[in-house]
ROTI-36220 format. One line per 8 residues: number of its first residue (from 1); for each residue x, y, z of N, C-alpha, C, O. Coordinates in pm, 1 decimal. Atoms other than C-alpha are relative to their C-alpha. Layout:
BEGIN
NUM) X:Y:Z:X:Y:Z:X:Y:Z:X:Y:Z; ...
% end
This chain:
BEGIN
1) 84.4:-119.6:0.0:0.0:0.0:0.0:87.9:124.6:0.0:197.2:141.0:54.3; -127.3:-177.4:20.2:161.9:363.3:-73.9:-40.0:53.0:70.9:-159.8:71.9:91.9; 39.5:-92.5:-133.7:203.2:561.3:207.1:22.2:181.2:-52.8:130.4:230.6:-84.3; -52.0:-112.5:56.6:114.1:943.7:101.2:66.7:104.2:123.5:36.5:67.3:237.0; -20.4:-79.5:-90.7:258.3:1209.8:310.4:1.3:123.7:-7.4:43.2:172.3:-112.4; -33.3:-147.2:43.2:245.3:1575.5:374.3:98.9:50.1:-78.6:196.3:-19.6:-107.2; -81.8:1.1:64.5:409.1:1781.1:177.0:170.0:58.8:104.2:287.8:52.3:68.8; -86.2:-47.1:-106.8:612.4:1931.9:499.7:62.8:-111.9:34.7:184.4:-100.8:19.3
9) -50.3:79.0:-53.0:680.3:1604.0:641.2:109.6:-78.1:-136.2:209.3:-149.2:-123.7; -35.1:78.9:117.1:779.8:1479.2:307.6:185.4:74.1:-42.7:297.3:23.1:-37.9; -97.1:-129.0:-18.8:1018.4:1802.7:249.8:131.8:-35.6:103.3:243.1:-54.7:54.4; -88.0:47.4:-114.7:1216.8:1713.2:603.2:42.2:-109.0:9.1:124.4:-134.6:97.1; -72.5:115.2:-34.3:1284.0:1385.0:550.9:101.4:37.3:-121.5:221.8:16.7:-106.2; -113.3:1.7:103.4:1447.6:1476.9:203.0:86.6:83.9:60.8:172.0:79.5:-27.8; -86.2:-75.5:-88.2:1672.8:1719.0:443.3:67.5:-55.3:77.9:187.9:-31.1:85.3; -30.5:45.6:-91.4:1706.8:1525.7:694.0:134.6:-132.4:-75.8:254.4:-148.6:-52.3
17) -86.5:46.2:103.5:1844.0:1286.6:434.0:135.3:15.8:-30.4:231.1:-44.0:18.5; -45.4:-97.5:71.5:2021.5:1527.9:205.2:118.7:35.4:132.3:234.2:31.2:90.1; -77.8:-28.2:-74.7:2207.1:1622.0:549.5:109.3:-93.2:46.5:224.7:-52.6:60.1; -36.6:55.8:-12.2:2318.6:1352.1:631.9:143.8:-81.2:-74.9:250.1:-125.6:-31.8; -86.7:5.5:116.3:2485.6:1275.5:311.4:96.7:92.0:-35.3:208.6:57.4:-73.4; -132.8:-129.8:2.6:2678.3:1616.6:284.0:58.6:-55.7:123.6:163.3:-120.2:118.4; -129.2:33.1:-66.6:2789.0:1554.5:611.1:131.4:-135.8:-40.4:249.4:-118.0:-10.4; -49.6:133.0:1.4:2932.8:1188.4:516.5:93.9:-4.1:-134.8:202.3:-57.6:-157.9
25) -74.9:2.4:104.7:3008.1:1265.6:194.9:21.0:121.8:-79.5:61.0:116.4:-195.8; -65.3:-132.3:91.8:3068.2:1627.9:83.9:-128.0:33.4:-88.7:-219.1:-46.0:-112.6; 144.6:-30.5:68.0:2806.8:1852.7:-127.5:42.3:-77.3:-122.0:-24.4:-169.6:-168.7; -29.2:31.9:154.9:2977.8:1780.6:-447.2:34.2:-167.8:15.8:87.5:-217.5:-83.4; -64.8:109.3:42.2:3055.2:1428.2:-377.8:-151.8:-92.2:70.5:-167.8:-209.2:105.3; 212.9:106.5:13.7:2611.4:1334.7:-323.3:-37.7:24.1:-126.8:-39.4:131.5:-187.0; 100.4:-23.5:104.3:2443.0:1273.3:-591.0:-197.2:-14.4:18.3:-252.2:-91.7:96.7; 140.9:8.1:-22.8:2043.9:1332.5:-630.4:-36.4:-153.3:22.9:-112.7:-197.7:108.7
33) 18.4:194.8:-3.3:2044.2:930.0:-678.0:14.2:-35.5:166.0:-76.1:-81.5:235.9; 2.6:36.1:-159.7:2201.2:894.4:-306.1:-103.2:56.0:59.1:-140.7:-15.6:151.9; 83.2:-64.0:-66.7:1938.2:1130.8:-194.3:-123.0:-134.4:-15.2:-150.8:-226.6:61.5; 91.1:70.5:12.9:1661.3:971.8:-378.7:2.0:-165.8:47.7:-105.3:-219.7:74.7; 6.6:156.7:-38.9:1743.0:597.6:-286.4:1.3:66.3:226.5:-98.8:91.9:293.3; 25.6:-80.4:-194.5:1767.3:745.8:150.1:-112.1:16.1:10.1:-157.2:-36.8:111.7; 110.7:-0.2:-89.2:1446.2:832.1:166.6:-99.3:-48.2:-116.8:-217.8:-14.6:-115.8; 65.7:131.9:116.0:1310.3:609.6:-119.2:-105.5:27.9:-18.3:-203.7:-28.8:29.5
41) 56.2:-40.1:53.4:1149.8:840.3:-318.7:18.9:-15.2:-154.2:118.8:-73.7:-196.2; -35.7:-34.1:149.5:1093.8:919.7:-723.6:69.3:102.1:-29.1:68.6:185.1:61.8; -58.0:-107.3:12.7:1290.7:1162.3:-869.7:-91.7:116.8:-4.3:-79.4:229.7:43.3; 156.3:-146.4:29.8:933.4:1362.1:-983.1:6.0:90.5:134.5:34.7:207.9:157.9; 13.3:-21.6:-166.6:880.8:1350.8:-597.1:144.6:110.7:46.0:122.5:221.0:96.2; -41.7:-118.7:-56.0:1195.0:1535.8:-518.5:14.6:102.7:-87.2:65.6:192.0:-19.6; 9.3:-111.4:104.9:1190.1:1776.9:-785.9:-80.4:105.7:27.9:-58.1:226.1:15.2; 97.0:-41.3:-31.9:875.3:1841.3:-669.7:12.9:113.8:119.9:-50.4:218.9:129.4
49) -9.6:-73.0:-141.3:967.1:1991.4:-347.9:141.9:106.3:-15.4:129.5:211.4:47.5; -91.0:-54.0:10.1:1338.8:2133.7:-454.0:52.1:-42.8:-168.9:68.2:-157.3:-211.1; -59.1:-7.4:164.5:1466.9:2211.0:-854.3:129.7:-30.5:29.8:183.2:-58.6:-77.4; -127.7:49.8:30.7:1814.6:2120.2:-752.8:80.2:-12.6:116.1:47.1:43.4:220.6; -81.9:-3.0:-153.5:2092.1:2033.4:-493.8:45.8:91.4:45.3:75.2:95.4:164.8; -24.5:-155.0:-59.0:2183.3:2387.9:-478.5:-137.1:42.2:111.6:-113.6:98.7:218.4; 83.9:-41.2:-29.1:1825.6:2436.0:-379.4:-16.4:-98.7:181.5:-48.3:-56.5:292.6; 26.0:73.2:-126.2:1815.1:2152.8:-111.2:124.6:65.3:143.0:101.0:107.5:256.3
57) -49.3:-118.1:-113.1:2130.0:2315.1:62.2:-33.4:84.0:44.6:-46.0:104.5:165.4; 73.4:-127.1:-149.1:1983.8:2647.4:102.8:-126.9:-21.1:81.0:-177.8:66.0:151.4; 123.3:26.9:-105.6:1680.5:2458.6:270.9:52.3:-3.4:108.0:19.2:61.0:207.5; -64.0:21.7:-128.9:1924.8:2320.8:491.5:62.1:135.1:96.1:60.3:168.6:214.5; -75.9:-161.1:-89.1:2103.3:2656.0:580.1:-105.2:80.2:57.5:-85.0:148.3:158.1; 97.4:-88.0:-88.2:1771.1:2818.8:656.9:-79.0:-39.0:131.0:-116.0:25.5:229.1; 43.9:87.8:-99.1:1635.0:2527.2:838.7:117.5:27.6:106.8:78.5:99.0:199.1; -80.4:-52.4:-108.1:1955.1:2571.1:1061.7:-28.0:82.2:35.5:-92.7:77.2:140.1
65) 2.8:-123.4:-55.4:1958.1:2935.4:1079.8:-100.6:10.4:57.5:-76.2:77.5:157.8; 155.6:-59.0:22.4:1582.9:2973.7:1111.6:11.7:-124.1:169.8:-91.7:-113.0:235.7; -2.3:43.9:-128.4:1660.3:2744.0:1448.8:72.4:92.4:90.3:37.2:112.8:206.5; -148.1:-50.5:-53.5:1952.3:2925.5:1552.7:-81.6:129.3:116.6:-89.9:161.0:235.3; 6.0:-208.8:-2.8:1805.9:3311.8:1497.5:-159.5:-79.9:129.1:-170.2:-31.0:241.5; 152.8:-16.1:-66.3:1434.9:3179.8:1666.2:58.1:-17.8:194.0:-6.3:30.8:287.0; -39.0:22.0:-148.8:1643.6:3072.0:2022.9:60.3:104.6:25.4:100.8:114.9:141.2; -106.5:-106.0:-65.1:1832.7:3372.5:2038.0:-125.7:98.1:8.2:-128.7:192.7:86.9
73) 121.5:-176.3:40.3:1487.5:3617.7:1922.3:-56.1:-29.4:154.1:-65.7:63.4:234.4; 51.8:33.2:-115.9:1335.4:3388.6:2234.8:49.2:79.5:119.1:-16.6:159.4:185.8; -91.9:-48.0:-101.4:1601.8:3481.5:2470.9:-13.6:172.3:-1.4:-38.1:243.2:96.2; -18.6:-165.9:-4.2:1626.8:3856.8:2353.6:-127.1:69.0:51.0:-125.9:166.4:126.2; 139.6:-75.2:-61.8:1219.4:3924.2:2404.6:16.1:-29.9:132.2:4.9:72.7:199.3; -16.8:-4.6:-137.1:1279.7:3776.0:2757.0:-28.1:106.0:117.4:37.7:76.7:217.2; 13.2:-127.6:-81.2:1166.8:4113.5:2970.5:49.0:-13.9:182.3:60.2:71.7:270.0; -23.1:25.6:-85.3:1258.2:3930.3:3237.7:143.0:-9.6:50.8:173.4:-11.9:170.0
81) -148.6:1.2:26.8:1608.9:3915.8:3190.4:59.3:90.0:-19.4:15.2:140.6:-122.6; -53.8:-120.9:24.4:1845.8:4214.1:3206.8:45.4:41.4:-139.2:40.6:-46.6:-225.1; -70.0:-40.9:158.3:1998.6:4400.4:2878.8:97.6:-88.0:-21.4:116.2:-160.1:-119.4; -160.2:30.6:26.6:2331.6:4295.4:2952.0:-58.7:-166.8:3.9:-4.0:-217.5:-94.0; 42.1:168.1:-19.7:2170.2:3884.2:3023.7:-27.8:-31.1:-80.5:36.0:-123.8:-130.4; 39.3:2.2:184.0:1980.2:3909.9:2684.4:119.3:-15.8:-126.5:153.4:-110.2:-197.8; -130.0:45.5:99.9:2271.2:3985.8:2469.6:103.0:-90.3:46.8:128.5:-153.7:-55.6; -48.8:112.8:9.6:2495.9:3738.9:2595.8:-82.2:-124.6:1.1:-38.8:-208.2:-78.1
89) 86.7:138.2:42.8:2251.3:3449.8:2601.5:-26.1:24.8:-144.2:-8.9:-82.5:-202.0; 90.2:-13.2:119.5:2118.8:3532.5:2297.4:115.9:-56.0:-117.7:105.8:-148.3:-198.4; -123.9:68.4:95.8:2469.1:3501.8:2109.3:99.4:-157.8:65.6:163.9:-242.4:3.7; -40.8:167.1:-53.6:2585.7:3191.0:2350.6:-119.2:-123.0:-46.2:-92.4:-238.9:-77.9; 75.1:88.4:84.3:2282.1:3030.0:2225.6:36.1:-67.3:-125.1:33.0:-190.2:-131.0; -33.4:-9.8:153.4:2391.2:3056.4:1829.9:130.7:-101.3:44.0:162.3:-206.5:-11.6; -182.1:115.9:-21.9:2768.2:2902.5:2010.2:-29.5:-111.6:64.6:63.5:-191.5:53.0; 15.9:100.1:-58.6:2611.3:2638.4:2213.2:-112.4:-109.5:-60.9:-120.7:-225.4:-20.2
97) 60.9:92.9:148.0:2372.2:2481.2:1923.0:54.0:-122.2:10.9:161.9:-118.7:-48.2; -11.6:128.2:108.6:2416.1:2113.1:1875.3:-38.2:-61.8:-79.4:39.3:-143.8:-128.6; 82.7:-14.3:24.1:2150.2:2075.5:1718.3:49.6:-29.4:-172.6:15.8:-141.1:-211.6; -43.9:-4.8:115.3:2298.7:2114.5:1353.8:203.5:18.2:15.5:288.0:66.5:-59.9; -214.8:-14.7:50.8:2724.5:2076.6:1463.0:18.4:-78.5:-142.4:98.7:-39.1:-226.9; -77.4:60.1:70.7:2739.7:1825.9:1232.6:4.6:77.4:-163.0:105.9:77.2:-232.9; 21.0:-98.8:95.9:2617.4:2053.2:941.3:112.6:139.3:-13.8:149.4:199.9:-114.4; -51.2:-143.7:4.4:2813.3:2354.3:1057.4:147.5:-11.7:12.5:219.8:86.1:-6.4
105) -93.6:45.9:76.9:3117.1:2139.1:1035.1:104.6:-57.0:-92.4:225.3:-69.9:-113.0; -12.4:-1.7:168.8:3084.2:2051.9:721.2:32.0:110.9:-48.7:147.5:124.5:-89.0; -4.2:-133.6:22.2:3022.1:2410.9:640.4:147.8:11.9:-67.2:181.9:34.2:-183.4; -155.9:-78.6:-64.0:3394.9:2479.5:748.0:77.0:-41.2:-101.1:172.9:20.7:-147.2; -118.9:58.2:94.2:3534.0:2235.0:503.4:4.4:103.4:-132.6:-79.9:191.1:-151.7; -61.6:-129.7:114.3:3705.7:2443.1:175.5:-47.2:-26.0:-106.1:-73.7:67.5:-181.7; 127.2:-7.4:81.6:3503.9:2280.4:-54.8:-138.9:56.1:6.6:-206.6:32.3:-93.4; 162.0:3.8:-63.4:3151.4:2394.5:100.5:29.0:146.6:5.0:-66.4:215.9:40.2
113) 25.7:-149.8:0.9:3279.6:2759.8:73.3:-124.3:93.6:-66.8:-138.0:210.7:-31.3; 118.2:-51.6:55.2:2971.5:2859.2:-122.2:-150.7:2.3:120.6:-247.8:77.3:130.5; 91.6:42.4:-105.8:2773.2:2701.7:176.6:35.3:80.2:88.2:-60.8:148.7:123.3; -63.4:-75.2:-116.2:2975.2:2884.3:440.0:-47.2:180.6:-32.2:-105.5:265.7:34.9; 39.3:-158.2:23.8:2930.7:3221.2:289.5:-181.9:15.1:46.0:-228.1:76.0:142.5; 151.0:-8.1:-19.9:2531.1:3174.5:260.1:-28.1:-8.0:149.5:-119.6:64.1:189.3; 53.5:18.1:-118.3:2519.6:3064.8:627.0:36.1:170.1:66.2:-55.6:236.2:115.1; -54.6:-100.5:-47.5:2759.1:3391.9:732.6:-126.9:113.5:-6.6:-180.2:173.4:86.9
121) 69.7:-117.7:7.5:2530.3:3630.8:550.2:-130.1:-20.1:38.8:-198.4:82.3:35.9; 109.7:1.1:-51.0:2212.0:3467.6:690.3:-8.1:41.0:144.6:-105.9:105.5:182.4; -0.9:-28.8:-90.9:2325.4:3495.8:1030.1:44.4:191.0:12.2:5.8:275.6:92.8; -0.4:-165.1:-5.3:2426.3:3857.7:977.3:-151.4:80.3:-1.6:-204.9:171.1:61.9; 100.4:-136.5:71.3:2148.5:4005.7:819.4:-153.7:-67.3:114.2:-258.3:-4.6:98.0; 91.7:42.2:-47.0:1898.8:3762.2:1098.2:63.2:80.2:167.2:-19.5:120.2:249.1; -18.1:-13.4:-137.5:2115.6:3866.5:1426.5:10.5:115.3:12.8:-38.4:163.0:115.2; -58.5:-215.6:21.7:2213.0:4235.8:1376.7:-180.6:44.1:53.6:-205.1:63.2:172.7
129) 153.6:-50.2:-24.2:1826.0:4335.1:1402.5:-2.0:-71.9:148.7:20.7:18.8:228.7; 22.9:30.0:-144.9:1786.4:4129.4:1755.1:42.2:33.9:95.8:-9.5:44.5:207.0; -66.6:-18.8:-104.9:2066.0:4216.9:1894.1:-5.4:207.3:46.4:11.2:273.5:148.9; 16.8:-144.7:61.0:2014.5:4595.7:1748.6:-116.9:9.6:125.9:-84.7:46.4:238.9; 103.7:20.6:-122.8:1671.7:4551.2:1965.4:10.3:12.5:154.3:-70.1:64.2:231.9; -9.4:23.1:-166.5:1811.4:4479.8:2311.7:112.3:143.5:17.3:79.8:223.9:104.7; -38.4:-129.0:5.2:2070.7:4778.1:2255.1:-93.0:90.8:0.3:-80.6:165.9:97.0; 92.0:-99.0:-43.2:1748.4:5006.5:2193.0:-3.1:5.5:116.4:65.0:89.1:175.8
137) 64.8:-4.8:-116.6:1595.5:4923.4:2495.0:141.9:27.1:100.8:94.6:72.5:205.0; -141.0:-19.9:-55.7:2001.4:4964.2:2663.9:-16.7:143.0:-5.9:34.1:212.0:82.5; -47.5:-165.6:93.1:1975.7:5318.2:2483.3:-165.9:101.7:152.1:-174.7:204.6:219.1; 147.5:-59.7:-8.8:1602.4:5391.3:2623.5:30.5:-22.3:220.8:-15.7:60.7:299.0; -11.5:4.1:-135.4:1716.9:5254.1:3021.5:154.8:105.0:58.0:206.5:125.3:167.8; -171.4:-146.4:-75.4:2073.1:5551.1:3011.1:108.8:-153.1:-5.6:221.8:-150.3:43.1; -150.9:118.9:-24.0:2292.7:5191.9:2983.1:120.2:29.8:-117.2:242.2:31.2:-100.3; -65.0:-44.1:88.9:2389.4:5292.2:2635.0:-4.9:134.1:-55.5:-102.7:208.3:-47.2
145) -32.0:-173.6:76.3:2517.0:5625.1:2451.1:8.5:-0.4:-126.8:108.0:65.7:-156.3; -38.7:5.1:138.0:2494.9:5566.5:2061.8:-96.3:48.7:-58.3:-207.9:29.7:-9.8; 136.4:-51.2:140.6:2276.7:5745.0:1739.4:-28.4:-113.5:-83.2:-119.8:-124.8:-165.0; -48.7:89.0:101.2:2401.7:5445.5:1590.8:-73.6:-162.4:10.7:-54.4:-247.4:-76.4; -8.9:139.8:-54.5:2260.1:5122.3:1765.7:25.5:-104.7:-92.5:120.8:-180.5:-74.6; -7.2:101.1:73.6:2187.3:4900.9:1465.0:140.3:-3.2:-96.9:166.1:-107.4:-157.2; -165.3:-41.2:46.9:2567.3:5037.4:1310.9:76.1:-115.8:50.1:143.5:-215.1:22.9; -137.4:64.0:-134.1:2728.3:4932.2:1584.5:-30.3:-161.2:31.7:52.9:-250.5:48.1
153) 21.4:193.1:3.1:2568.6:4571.6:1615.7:64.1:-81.6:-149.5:131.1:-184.4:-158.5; -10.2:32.8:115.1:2588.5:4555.0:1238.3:236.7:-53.9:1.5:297.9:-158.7:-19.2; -168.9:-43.2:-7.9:3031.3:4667.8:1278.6:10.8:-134.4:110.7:34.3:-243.3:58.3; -8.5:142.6:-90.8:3038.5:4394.0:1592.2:-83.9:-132.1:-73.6:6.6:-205.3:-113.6; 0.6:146.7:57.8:2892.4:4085.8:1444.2:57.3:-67.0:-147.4:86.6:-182.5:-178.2; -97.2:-12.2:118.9:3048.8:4173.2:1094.8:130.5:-80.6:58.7:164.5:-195.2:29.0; -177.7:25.7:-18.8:3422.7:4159.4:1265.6:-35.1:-104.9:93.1:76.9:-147.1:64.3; 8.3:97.2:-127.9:3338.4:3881.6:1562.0:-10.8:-127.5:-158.4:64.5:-224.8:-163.6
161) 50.9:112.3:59.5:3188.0:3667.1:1249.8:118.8:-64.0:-76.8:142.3:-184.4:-86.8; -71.5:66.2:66.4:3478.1:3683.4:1032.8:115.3:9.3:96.5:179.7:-79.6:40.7; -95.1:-47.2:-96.9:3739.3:3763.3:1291.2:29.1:-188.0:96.2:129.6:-259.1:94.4; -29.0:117.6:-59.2:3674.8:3437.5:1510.5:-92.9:-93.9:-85.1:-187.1:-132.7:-16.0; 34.7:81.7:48.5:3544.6:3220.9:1268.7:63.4:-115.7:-3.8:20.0:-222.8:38.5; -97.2:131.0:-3.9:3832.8:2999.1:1206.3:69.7:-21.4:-150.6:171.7:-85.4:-176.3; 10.5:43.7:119.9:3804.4:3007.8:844.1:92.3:100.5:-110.8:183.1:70.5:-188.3; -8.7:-108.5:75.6:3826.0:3372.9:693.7:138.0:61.3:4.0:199.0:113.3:-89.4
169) -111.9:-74.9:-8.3:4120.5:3490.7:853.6:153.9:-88.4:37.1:136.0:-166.3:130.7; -92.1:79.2:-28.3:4499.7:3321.4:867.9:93.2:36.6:141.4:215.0:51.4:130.9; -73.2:-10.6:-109.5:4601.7:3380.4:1240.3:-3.5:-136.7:112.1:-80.9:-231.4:126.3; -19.9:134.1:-66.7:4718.3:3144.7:1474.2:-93.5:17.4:159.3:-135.6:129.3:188.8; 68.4:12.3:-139.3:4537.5:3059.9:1843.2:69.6:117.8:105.7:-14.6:182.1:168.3; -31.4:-89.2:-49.7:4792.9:3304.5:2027.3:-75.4:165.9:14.4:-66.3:248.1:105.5; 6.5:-129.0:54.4:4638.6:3604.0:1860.8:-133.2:-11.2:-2.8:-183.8:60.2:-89.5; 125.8:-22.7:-28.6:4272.1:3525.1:1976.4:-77.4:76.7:125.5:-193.8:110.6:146.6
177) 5.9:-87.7:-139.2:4303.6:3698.2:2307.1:-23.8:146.2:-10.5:-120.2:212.8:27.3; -44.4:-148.1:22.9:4422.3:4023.5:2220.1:-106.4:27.4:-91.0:-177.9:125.7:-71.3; 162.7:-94.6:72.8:4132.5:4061.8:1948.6:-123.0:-12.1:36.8:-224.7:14.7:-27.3; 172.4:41.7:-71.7:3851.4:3956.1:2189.4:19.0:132.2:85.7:-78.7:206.7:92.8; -37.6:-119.5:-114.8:4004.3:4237.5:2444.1:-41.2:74.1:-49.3:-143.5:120.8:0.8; -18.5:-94.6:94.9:4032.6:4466.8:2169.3:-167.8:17.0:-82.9:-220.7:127.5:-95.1; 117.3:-13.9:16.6:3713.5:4430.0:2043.6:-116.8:69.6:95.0:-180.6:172.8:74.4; 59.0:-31.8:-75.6:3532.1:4436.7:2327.7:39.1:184.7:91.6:-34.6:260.1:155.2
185) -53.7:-116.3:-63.4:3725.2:4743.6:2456.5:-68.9:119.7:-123.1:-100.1:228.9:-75.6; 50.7:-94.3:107.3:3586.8:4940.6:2099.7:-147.5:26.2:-0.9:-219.1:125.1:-16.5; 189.0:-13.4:-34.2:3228.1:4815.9:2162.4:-3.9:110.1:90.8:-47.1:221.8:62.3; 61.4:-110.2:-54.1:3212.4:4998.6:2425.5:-7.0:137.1:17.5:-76.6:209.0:89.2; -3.8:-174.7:34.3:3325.4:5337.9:2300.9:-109.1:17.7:-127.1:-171.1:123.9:-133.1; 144.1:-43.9:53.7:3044.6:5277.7:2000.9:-86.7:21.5:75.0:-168.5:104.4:35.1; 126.5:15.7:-67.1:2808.3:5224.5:2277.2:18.6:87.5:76.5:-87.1:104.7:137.2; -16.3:-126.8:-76.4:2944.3:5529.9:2475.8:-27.7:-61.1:146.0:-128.4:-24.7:206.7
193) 24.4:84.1:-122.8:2992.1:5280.5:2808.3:173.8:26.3:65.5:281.1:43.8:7.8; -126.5:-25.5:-72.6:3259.7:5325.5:3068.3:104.8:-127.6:-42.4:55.6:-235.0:-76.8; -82.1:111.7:-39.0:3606.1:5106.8:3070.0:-43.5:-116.1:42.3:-77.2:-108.6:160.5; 66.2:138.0:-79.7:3482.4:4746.9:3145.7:-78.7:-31.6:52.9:-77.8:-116.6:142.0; 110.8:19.4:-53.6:3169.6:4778.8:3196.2:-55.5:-102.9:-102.6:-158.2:-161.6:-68.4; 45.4:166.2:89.1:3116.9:4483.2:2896.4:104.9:-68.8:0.8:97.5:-121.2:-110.4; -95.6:75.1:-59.5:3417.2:4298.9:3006.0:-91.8:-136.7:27.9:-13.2:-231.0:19.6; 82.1:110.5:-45.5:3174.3:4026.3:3094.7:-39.6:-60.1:-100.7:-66.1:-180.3:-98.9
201) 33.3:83.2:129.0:3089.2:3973.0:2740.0:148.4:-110.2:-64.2:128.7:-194.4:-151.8; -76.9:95.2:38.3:3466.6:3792.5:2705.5:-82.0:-156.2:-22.3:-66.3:-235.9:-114.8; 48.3:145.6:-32.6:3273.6:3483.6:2797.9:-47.8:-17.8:-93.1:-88.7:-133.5:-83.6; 17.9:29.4:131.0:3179.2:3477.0:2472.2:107.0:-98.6:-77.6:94.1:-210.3:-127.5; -128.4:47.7:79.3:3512.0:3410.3:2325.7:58.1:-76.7:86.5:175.2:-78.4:48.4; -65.2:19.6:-65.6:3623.1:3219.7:2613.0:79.3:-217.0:-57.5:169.7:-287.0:-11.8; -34.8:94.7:81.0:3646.3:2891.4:2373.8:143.1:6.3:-23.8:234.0:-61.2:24.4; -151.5:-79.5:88.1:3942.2:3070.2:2179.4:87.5:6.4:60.1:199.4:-44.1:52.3
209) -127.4:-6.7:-96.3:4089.8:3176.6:2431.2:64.8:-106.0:133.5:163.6:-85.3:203.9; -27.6:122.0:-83.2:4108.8:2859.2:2649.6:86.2:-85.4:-69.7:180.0:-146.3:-18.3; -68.7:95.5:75.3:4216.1:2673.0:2334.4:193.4:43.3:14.0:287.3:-36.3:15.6; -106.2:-79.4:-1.2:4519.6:2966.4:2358.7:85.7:-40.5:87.8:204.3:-32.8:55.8; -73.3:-10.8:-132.3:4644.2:2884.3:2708.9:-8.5:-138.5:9.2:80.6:-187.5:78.6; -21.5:153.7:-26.5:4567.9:2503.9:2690.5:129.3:-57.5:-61.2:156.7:-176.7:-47.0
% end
């Protein structure tokens, strides 16, 4: 008997699939055939739902992101939670994800650079606005001093993204300290905030810099 299925449920398994297979075996090294025999469909059938393997990746990248950005938007509406508690949860969320590692270290590999970029600029152009958000309300309680808020989120997750990525830039583990300091020491002259009064946001980077001293 043929079992029909939504077209949502139908959609996620070819992903779920499809993911599986990049991770194991690289984008360029699945073919639609491996897909289609995994979740033992017709070809019509996936066609139907995605025109091509380009197309099934960026499902996957949004399906990630579109997890990522919704736990951090959670965290940021929080009213219950201070300014300064919001923005760091909100971006330790996005770093503490397991949810999709195995995807996001694929990503990393130097073939999948087409993949890596798309994820970068989704998370830019999805976190800048949230985090932009909890700065207002920073701006609106005297915590912050800027004309600029969504600038200045935009300038910080820009340089944090490609800066400690791992990928973009050729510096060694020594030299992850000094640009988390350094960073953080600039934020807070966009944000018009005393000496070390976001010092607390290191704990962000404290990965990097553990790897540094281990």
């Amino acid at each position: 008997m043929r079992i029909i299925k939504d077209a949502d449920q139908r959609k996620n398994e070819i992903l779920d699939a499809a993911e599986q297979l990049f991770t194991q075996k690289g984008f360029d090294g699945t073919s639609t055939n491996e897909i289609l025999e995994a979740v033992g469909i017709a070809r019509g059938t996936l066609y139907y739902h995605f025109k091509s393997k380009e197309d099934i990746m960026d499902a996957l990248i949004q399906r990630h992101s579109s997890r990522l950005l919704k736990a951090a938007k959670e965290i940021a509406e929080d009213k219950d939670k201070s300014v300064y508690e919001r923005i760091i949860q909100s971006v330790m969320t996005l770093k503490m994800d397991q949810s999709g590692k195995e995807v996001i270290e694929h990503i990393h590999r130097p073939q999948n650079a087409l993949m890596h970029q798309k994820v970068q600029r989704t998370m830019l152009n999805g976190l800048t606005p949230i985090l932009a958000k909890i700065i207002c309300e920073g701006i609106e309680q005297g915590l912050f001093h800027t004309p600029f808020p969504y600038e200045c989120v935009e300038m910080l997750v820009v340089y944090a993204s490609t800066v400690f990525d791992g990928d973009m830039l050729d510096i060694n583990p020594q030299e992850y300290a000094p640009r988390a300091n350094a960073l953080i020491f600039n934020v807070e002259r966009m944000l018009g905030v005393k000496s070390g009064t976001l010092s607390f946001a290191l704990q962000i980077f404290e990965d990097r810099t553990e790897d540094c001293n281990g």
